[in-house]
C-alpha positions, 0 to 999 in steps of 0.5 A: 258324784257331779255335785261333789266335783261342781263343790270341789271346783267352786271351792277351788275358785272361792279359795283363789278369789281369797288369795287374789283379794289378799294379793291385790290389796297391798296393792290398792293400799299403795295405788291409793295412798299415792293419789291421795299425794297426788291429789293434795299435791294438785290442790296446793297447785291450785292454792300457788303452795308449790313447796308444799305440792313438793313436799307431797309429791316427794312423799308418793315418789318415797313409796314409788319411783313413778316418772309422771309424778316426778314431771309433776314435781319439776313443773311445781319447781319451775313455778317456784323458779319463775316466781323467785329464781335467785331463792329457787334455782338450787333446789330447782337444779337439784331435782332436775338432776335426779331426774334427768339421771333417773330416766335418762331417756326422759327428753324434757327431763334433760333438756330442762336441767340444760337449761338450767346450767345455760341459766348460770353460764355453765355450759361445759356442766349442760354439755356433760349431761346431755353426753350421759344421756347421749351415751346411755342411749338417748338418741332423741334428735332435740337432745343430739341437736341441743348438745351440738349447740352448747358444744359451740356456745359462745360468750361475748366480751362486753368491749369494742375495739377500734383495731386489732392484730391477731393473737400471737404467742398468747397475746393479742393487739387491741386499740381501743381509742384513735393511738391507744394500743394494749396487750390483751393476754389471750389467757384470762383476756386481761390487760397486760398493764394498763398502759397505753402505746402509740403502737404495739407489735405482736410478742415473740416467743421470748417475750420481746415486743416493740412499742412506741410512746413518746414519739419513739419505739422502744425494743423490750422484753416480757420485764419492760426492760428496754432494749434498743430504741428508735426515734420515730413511731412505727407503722407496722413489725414483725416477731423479734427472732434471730436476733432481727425484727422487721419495721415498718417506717414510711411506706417501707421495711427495714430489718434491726437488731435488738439494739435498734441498728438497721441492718443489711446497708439499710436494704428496704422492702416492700414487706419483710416477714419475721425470720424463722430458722434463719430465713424470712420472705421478703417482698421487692418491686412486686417479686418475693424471694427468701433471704437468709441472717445476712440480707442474702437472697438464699437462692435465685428462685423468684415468687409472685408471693409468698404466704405467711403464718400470723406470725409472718413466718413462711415456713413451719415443719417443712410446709409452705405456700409460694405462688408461681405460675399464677398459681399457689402452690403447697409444698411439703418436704420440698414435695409439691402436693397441690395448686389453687386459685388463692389461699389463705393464711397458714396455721397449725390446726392442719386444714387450709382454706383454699380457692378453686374456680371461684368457691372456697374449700380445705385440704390438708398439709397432704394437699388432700381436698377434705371440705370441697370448694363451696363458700364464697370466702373462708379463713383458715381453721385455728384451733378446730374452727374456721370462718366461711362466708355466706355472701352476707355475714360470717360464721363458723364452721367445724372439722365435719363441714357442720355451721358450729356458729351461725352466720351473723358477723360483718367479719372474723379472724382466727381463735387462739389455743383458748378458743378466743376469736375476734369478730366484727359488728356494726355499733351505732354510736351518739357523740357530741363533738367540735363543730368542725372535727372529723368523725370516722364511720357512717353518719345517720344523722347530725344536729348541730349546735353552733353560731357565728364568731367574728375573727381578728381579721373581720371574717366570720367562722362557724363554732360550736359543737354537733350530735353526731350519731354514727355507726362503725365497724367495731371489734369484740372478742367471743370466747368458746367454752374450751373446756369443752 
């Protein structure tokens, strides 16, 4: 009886040993035709036959999705890229994007095909990949931290410029050479025309700007239709709005209509602002005050100053800041909602940078305190970013007090609603130039290449020309990826 149960239970075992091995065999079939893949494909490595290793590698993934192999083959890529990456990148591009959507929680895998889309500039495709991981899961600090990068990821203009008037109405001012200004369209960054003024002022809504050439500046619209014209080159303009536009002429401001008649029995100011619903702040013998279209103080309320918007404006949905008391004082709606130190200019992007006990801060149109005060200087936000200053360069910060753009400029202005901004850097140039002339900026150095000439009166002068290499303060614009 025992020797029939031992029978019956090595039977048993015999028959499950059978359906084991029966089992298992389809299984070493596939193990071992991967590795043999597998195996050629490291053998074209070695040889440098990276698309034949490809094609080797695509054949075990055929028979199994496996992760490892698919680091394989994105590294064979890599070679293939390193080595040609004009003929490389698409293919190169194209397996990084199934891998990385293949294992989304694969770190390199999707840092890689970033990397990839930052290699031709596109960095709004880069942003949206690492977003889907993002959002699948992938928490991995290195991927969160390399989307935050990208997110403010910048492009530099290749043009300097000698000076600038901040983006208003779409349009910047930009001068290029001493008495050459251009309009620069903030939409694509193009020349409006390729003509040259002595001076520009900022555009108003309506497409009416002054311009000088000739020795006069002419009132025109967005068709150069000219409207009125003055025989003198301005300094310095306001918006055209209500009919008047502010001018700058020998140290003083003069308000005009479109036909180039000043107005107000020629009352001068100090500064006069662009005209807004009406009213505009005038500055006279250091005290600011509102007027209204008739040159009439609106009131008898007297400021220490008055700020404006980059338009010049002072006003803007019922918010302002004017400066009594030794203090700059936000109102809304007639509503005090906070005093400070100092303040910058307004915008529209709802954050104010203001100045507490020495160090900068924001608040709100509601007067709320939202980044405390601890920068040594800071610009207003615009378009959701805003430059602070670290007591040696500029950078940016955004809306959650987050350094979007490190510190690395001399100076910065504020970004247009295309997430263009101009900043400021030191540009090292070599001209050669008359002896004699003068040469704007910090000279490093100067060679000169001059001898004496005898003049009709028998004295002697120095001529000739020097090599000046000399560095300056010079203007670029970058641009965000506002697509964003």
């Amino acid at each position: 009886m025992k020797n029939s149960v031992g029978i019956s239970v090595l039977f048993i075992v015999l028959i499950s040993l059978g359906w084991i091995s029966l089992l298992l065999t389809p299984r070493n079939k596939v193990e071992n035709e991967i590795k043999a893949h597998v195996d050629q494909a490291d053998d074209y490595i070695n040889r440098e036959l990276y698309q034949k290793a490809i094609e080797e590698y695509d054949a075990a993934l055929k028979i199994r999705e496996d992760e490892r192999i698919w680091e394989m083959k994105l590294d064979a890529h890599n070679s293939l890229y390193e080595w040609n990456s004009d003929d490389f990148y698409n293919s190169y591009l194209e397996a990084a994007q199934n891998a990385a959507k293949k294992y989304p929680m694969n770190v390199d895998f999707q840092t890689t095909l970033a990397d990839l889309y930052l290699e031709r500039e596109d960095f709004v495709s880069a942003y949206k990949s690492l977003s889907a991981a993002i959002e699948f899961g992938n928490k991995d600090q290195k991927v969160v931290d390399y989307r935050f990068k990208v997110k403010y990821a910048f492009k530099t203009q290749v043009a300097y410029y000698l000076d600038y008037h901040s983006c208003v109405n779409g349009y910047f001012s930009i001068c290029r050479r001493k008495g050459e200004w251009f309009y620069l369209n903030a939409a694509d960054l193009s020349t409006e025309n390729s003509k040259a003024y002595a001076f520009t002022g900022p555009i108003g809504k309506d497409g009416l700007r002054l311009v000088s050439f000739e020795e006069k500046c002419f009132l025109m619209n967005s068709k150069s239709v000219i409207q009125g014209i003055e025989r003198f080159i301005p300094e310095a303009s306001g918006i055209f709005a209500d009919g008047l536009i502010p001018i700058k002429y020998e140290g003083k401001y003069h308000y005009y209509d479109i036909l180039g008649d000043v107005q107000f029995d020629k009352e001068s100011y100090d500064y006069a602002g662009s005209f807004s619903n009406g009213t505009a702040a005038v500055c006279k013998d250091n005290k600011w005050f509102i007027i209204d279209k008739n040159g009439e103080a609106v009131d008898d309320k007297v400021y220490e100053d008055v700020v404006l918007f980059l338009d010049g404006t002072y006003s803007k949905n019922n918010i302002k800041i004017l400066k009594y008391g030794g203090k700059y004082h936000l109102i809304v709606k007639e509503e005090e909602r906070g005093e400070f130190d100092d303040v910058d200019i307004l915008t529209d992007d709802g954050l104010i940078a203001v100045c507490v006990n020495g160090k900068w801060g924001y608040v709100n149109f509601e007067g709320e305190m939202k980044i405390e005060p601890k920068y040594l200087e800071a610009k207003s936000f615009s378009n959701g970013l805003a430059a602070v200053y670290n007591g040696t360069d500029w950078g940016f910060i955004n809306k959650n007090d987050e350094l979007a753009i490190d510190y690395q400029f001399l100076d910065a202005d504020y970004f247009d609603n295309g997430r263009n901004c101009l900043v400021a850097s030191y540009v090292e140039e070599k001209m050669t130039v008359p002896y004699e002339e003068t040469v704007d900026g910090e000279i490093l150095s100067v060679e000169y290449d001059t001898r004496l000439e005898r003049q009709e009166d028998g004295s002697t002068k120095v001529v000739g020309s020097k090599t000046v290499n000399v560095r300056t303060k010079q203007w670029q614009i970058i641009s965000v990826y506002n697509e964003i």
